[in-house]
matplotlib code that plots the C-alpha trace (Angstrom):
import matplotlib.pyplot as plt

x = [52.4, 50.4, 52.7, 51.3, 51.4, 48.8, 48.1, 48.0, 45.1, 47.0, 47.7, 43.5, 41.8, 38.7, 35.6, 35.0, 37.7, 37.9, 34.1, 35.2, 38.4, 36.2, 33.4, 35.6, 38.5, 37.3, 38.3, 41.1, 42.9, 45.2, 44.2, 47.5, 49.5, 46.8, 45.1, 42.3, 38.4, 35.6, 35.8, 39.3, 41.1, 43.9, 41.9, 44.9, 41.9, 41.1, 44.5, 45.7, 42.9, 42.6, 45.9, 43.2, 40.6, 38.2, 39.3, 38.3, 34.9, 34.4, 34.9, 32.7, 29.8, 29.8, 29.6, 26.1, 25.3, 25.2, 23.7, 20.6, 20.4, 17.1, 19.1, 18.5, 21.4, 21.8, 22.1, 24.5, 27.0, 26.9, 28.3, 30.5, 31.8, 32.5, 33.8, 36.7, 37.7, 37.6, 40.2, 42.2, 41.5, 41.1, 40.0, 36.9, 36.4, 36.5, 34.5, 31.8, 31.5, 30.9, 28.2, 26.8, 26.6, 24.7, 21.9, 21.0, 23.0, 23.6, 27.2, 27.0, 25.9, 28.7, 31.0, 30.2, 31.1, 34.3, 33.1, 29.1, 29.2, 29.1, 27.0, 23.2, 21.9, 21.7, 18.8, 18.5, 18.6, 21.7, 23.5, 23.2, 24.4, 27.4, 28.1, 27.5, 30.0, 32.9, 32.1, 32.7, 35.4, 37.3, 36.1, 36.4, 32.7, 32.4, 29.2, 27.3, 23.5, 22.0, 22.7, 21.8, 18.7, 18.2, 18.9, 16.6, 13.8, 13.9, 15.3, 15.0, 16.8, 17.6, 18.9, 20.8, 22.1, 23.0, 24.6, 26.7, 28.0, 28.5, 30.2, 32.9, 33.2, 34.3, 36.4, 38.1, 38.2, 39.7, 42.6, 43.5, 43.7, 46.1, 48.3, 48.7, 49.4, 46.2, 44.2, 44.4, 45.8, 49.1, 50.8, 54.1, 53.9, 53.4, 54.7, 58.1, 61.4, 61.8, 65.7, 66.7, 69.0, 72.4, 74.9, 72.3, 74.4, 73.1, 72.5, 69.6, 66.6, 65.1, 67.5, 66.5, 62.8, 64.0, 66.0, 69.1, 68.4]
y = [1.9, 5.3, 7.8, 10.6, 10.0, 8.6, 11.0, 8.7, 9.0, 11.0, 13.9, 14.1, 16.9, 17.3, 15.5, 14.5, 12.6, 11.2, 9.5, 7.8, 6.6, 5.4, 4.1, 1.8, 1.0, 0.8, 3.5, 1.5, 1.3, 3.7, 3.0, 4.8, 1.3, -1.1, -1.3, -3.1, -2.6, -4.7, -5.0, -6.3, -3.0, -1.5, 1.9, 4.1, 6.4, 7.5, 8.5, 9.9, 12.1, 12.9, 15.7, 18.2, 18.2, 20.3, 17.9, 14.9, 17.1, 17.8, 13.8, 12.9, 14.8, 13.3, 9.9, 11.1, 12.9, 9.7, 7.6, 10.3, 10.4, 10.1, 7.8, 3.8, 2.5, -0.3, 2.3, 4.2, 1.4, 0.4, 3.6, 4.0, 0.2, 0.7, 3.6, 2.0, -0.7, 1.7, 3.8, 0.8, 1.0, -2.1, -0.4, 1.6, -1.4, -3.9, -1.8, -1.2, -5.1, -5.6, -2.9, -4.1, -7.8, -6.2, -4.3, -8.1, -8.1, -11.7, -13.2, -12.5, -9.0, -8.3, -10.3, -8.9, -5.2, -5.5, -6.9, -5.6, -4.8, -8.6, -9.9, -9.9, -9.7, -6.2, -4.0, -1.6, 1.2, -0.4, -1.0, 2.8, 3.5, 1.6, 3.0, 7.0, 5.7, 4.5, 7.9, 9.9, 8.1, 6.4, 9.4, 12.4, 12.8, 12.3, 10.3, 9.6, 10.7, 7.3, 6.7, 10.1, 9.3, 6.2, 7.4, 10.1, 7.5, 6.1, 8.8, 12.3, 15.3, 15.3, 12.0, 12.0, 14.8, 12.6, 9.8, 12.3, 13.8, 10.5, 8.9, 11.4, 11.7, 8.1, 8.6, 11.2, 8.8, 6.2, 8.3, 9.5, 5.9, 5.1, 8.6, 8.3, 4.5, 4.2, 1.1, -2.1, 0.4, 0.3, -1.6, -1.8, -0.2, -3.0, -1.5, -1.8, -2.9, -6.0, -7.2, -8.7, -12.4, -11.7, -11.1, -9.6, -5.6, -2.9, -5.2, -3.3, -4.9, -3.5, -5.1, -8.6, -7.6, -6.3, -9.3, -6.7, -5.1]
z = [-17.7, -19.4, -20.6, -17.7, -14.2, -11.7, -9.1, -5.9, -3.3, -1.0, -3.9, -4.2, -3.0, -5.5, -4.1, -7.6, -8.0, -4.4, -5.1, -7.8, -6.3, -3.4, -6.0, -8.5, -6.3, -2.7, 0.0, 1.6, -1.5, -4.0, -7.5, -8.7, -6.6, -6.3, -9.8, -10.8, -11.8, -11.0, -15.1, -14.8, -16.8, -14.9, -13.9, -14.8, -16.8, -13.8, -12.2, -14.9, -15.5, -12.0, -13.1, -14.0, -12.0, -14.6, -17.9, -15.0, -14.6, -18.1, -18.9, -16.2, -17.3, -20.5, -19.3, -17.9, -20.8, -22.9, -20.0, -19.7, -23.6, -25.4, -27.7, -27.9, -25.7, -28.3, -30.9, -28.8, -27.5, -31.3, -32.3, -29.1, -30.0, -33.6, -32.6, -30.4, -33.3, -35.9, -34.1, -33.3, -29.1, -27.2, -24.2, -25.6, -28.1, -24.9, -22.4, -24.5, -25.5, -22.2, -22.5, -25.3, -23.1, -20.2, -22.4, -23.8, -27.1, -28.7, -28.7, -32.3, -32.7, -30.4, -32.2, -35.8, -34.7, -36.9, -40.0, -39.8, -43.3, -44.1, -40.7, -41.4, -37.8, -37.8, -38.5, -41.5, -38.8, -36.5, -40.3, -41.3, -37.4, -37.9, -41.6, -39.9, -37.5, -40.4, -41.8, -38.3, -37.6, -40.3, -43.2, -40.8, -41.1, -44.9, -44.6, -47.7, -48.4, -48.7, -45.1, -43.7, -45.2, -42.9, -40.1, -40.6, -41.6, -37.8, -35.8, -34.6, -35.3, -31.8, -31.3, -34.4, -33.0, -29.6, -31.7, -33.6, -30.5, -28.4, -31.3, -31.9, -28.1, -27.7, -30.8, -28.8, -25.6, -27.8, -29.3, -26.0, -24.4, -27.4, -27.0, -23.4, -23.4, -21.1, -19.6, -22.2, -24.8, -23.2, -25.9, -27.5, -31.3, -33.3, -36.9, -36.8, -38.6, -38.8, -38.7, -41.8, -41.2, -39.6, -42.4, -44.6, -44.6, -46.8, -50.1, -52.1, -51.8, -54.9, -57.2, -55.8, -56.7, -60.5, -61.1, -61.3, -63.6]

ax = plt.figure().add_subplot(projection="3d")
ax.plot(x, y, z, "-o")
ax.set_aspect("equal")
plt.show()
């Protein structure tokens, strides 16, 4: 379950938040009890950002802004996609699959997002947009001339601009799912200990690897 809690139906009083309770759950129902989107996550985005009716605003908006974006959608749900692997969230990486699906993308374009840099169906252009995403997201927008350059050979200022902004937004979306334990991201840590055979005590480990001496 996320980290924050789900503000039930009853709690709502922002008409924002009530339409999209109503559209992605159905009116008769409480998404914070009876979870469930028509794209089979949980929905618990929603409740929990329904605590703060501005931050709910403020995300909202920026959903439209990409949808109304000058930007190639493909081009867009690349970065937004990449976006989610690279930061390690299986919700953003998983929803925007599905995004990728309904805009036409091949089985194998969609499939390639985490190893692009050895798939050739991509494009010159949808390679340097995957690359500008590594550096957003993986290099903390160290990104190298060479593919600036391409980017700037097919796009405009303006929707470089757009792809900048969307990508780092959904890298934001995607480190928030992972903090707050939200939607498929709600997953046990997986780097932990792992318990050495019973009997084993406190025998130093390094010494084994040295040969003892």
């Amino acid at each position: 379950m996320p980290r924050l809690r789900e503000v039930p139906r009853a709690e709502v009083t922002d008409e924002r938040i009530l339409f999209f309770y109503d559209h992605l759950f159905a009116p008769d129902r409480d998404p914070a009890v009876d979870h469930g989107t028509a794209t089979g996550s949980p929905g618990d985005w929603w409740t929990v950002f329904a605590q703060d009716p501005d931050v709910f605003k403020h995300a909202v908006r920026g959903f439209a802004l990409y949808r109304n974006s000058s930007l190639d959608p493909v081009l867009r749900e690349l970065g937004q996609c990449r976006a989610g692997w690279a930061r390690g969230s299986q919700f953003v990486f998983s929803q925007h699959c599905k995004q990728m699906r309904a805009l036409g993308m091949s089985e194998d374009r969609i499939e390639s997002i985490p190893h692009w840099q050895t798939a050739d169906c991509y494009s010159e252009l949808e390679r340097a947009v995957l690359a500008y995403t590594d550096g957003l997201v993986l290099d903390g927008g160290r990104v190298p001339d060479r593919v600036f350059e391409i980017l700037q050979k097919h796009l405009s200022d303006k929707e470089i601009l757009q792809l900048t902004y969307i990508t780092c937004m959904y890298e934001m979306h995607a480190t928030m799912s992972r903090a707050l334990r939200l939607e498929f991201d709600d997953r046990p840590e997986p780097i932990v200990e792992v318990a050495a055979p019973e009997g084993y005590g406190t025998r130093d480990i390094s010494a084994d690897l040295t040969g003892g001496s």
